[in-house]
KEDREN-219643 format. One record per residue (C-alpha): x, y, z. Coordinates in steps of 0.001 Angstrom, whole numbers, padded with zeros to 6 digits, always signed. Example, Ala and Ser with C-alpha at 12.3 -4.5 7.8 and 13.67 -1.06 7.14 Angstrom:
BEGIN
+012300-004500+007800;+013670-001060+007140;
END
This chain:
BEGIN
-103553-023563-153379;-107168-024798-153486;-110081-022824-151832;-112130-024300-149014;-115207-025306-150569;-117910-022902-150312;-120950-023006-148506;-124108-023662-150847;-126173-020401-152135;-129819-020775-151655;-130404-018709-155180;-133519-017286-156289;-134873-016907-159281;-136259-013147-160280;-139444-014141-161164;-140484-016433-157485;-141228-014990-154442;-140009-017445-152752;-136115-018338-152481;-135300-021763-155021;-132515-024078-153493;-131276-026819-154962;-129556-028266-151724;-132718-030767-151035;-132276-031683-154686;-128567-033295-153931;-129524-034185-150119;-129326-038137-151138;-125775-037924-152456;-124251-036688-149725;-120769-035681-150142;-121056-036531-154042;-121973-032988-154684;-120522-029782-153987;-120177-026607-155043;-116381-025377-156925;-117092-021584-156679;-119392-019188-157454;-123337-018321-156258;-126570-018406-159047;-127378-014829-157537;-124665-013604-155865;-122189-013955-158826;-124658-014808-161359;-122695-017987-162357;-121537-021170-160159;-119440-024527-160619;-120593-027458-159548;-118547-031219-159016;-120747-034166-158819;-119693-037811-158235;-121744-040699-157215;-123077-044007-157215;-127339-044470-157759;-129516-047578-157072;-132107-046147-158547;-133323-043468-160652;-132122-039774-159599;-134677-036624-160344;-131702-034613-161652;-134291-032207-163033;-135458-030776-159318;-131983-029137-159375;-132180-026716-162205;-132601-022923-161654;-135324-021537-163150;-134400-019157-165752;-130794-020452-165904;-128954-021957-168595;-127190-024443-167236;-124320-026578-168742;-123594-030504-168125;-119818-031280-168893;-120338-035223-168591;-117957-037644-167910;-119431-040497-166789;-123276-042153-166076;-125994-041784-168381;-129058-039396-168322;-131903-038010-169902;-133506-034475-170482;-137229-033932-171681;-138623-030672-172517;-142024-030170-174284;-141273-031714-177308;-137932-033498-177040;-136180-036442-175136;-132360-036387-175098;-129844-038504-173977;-126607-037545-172456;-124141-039911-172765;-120721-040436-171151;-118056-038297-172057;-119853-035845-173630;-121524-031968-172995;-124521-030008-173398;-126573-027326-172296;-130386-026294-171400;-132510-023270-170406;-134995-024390-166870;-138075-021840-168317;-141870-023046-168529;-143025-025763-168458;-139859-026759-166313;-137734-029546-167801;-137508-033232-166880;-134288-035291-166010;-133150-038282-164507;-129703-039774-164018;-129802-043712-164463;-129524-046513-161449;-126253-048702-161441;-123957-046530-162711;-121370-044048-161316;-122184-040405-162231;-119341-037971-162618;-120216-034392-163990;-119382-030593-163656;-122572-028645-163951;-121770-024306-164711;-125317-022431-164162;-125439-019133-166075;-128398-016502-164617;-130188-014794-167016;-128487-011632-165425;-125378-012846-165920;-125666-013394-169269;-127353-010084-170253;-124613-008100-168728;-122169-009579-170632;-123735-010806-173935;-126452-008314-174667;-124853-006452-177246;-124175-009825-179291;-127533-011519-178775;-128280-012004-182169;-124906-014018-182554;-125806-016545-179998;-127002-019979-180151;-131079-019743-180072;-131294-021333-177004;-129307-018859-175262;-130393-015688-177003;-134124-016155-176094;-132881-016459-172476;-131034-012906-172910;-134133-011713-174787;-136743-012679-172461;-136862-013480-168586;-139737-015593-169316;-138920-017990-171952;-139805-021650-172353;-137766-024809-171427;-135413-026007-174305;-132355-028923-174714;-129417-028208-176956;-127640-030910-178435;-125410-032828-176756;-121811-033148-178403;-118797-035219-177335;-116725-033985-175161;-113166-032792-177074;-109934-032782-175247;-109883-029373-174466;-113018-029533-172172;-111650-032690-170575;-108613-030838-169325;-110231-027818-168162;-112491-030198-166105;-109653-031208-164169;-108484-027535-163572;-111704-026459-162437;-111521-028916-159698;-107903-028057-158920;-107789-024448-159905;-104184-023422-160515;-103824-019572-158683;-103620-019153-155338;-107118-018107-153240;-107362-014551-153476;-107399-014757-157759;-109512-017696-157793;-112776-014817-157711;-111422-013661-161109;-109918-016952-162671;-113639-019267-162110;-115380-015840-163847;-112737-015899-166515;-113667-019581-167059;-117385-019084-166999;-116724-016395-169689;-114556-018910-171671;-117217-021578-171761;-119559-019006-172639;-117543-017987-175745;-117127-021108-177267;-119899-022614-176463;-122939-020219-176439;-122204-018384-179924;-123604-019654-183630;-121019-019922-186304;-121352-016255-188535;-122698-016175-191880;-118950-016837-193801;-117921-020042-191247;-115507-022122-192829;-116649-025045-194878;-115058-027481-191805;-116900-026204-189498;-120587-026187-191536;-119353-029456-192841;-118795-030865-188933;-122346-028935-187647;-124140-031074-190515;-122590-034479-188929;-123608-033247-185739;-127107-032949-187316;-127278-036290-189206;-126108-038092-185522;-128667-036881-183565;-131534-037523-186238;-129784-040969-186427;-129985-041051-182529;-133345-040334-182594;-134416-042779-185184;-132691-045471-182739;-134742-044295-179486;-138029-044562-181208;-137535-047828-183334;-135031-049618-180682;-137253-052629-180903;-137084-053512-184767;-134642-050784-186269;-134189-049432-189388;-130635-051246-191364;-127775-049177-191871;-128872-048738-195638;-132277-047549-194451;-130826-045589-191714;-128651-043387-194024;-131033-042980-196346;-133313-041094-193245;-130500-038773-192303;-129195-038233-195848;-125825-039541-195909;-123793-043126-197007;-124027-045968-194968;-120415-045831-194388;-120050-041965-193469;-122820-042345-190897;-121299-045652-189146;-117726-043319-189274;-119306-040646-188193;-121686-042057-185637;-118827-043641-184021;-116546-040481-184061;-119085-038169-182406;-120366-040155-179670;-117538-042598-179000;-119664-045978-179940;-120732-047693-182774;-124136-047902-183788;-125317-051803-182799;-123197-050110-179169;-126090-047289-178941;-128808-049442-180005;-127870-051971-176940;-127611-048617-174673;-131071-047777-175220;-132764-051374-175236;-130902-052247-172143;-132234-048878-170362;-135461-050093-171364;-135145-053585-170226;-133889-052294-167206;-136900-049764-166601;-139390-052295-167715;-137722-054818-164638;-137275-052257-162167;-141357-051432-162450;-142226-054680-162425;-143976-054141-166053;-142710-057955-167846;-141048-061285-166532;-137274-061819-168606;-139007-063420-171448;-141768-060834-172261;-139150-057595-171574;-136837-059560-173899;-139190-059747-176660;-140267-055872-176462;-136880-054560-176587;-135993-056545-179643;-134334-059891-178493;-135382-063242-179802;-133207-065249-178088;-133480-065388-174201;-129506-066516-174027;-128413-063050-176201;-130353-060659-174320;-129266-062287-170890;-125581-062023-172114;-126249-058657-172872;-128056-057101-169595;-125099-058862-167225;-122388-057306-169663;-124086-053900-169199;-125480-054316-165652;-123195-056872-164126;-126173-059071-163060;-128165-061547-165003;-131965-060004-165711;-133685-062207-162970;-132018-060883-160460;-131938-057243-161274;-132335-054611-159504;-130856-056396-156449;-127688-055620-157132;-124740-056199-154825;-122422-052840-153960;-119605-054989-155314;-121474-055549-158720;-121840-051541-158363;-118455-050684-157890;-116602-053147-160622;-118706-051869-163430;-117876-048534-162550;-113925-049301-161773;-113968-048350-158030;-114460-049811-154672;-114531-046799-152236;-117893-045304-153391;-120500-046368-151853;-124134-045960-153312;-126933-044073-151809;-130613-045133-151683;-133569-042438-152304;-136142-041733-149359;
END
């Protein structure tokens, strides 16, 4: 049932003279990438399967077409995406999308985790063909893509994941039809994703939806409260009152959208730190303790083995065992950058 896998497209993008490939970009993972269907220029749209184990930081950015708009359907591993102006987190388990346009965007998957992701690239030629005649429906990010070949880099926001998305992850993988349909079933798909993803709610949207946008909203100012004051945060009261909502609805919400509480996020990020901070060589335990918020040595020790599976002396030597039970598996085995 399942097509051979394809051999990689070394895409261009319109506006280079010479040909962009992202092959060199994945060269370290070996086998944990490869392509589903589909070619950036030949087809104007391509599926991508990633899965892999890091010991250090991965430039995920050196992959991204320019002049794409590219989506991340994450299920695992943490990351992070910096344009001009913005730095967002994706987070397990959840998606979102970005345009590679000047000046080109940043991105890094973390060390010692296990990365599993489906990536869909959309070419700006793709996307005219099909959505020029609703461009002023779409999602800003998209539509200046469709409006202009030359437009800047930008991050949407990431959302969780919802069932739906999971499952058709696992069909994309495994598509369902035999070979000679699976041209038209992967374009069907793209177009699918496209549809419900790419296009802003009309000017009569129902009060749900408006109501679950505006949650969306308060989260990611809430999130981005957290990332700049992880060391001494705001309380919960004080927190609310920043976003403009209860206490209580952002905790509920918080928690519903991104699949952790609060005092979960705020470890996240201030054991990323601690963990950057180590890795460069930038504090001894005790001093990296103290900047990302931790007053007691014992707490934040507790905390970095829980999330890294090694105490903070000893990190980043970590063990491929150590690797492989924090992420559940034993048969991957982790590649090392040049």
């Amino acid at each position: 049932m399942s097509k051979a896998r394809q051999p990689v497209q070394d895409d261009s993008s319109p506006r280079e003279t010479q040909p962009f490939s992202e092959v060199g970009a994945w060269r370290a993972v070996g086998g944990g990438w490869y392509p589903l269907f589909g070619g950036f220029r030949t087809a104007g749209f391509s599926f991508e399967w990633h899965d892999f184990d890091c010991s250090q930081e991965f430039d995920w950015g050196s992959s991204f077409h320019p002049g794409s708009v590219e989506l991340c359907l994450n299920l695992r591993g943490n990351a992070m995406l910096l344009d001009s102006t913005r730095r967002v987190t994706v987070s397990p388990r959840t998606f979102v999308f970005y345009c590679q346009g000047e000046p080109p965007l940043s991105a890094v998957r973390h060390a010692g985790e296990r990365h599993q992701f489906i990536t869909v690239e959309f070419s700006r030629e793709f996307l005219v063909r099909h959505f020029a005649d609703t461009v002023n429906d779409l999602l800003p990010l998209v539509s200046a893509v469709v409006r202009n070949s030359a437009c800047r880099s930008q991050i949407g926001v990431p959302e969780r994941l919802p069932t739906t998305l999971a499952q058709l992850i696992e069909s994309l993988r495994h598509p369902p039809v035999f070979a000679p349909a699976q041209a038209v079933w992967f374009q069907c798909k793209a177009l699918e994703l496209a549809a419900q993803l790419f296009f802003r709610p009309a000017a009569g949207e129902l009060f749900c939806t408006r109501q679950q946008r505006a949650a969306l909203e308060r989260v990611e100012r809430a999130r981005a409260v957290l990332r700049e004051k992880f060391s001494s945060p705001p309380s919960l009261e004080e927190l609310g009152r920043q976003v403009g909502c209860s206490p209580f609805y952002l905790s509920r919400t918080f928690s519903q959208e991104t699949g952790m509480t609060i005092q979960q996020y705020l470890r996240q990020i201030r054991m990323e730190r601690a963990a950057e901070l180590l890795r460069t060589g930038r504090g001894n335990v005790t001093e990296v303790a103290l900047e990302v918020g931790y007053n007691s040595l014992s707490h934040f020790s507790a905390a970095f083995h829980q999330t890294f599976g090694c105490c903070p002396g000893l990190y980043p030597l970590k063990t491929q065992t150590q690797r492989a039970a924090e992420s559940g598996v034993i048969e991957s085995k982790p590649f090392h950058h040049a």
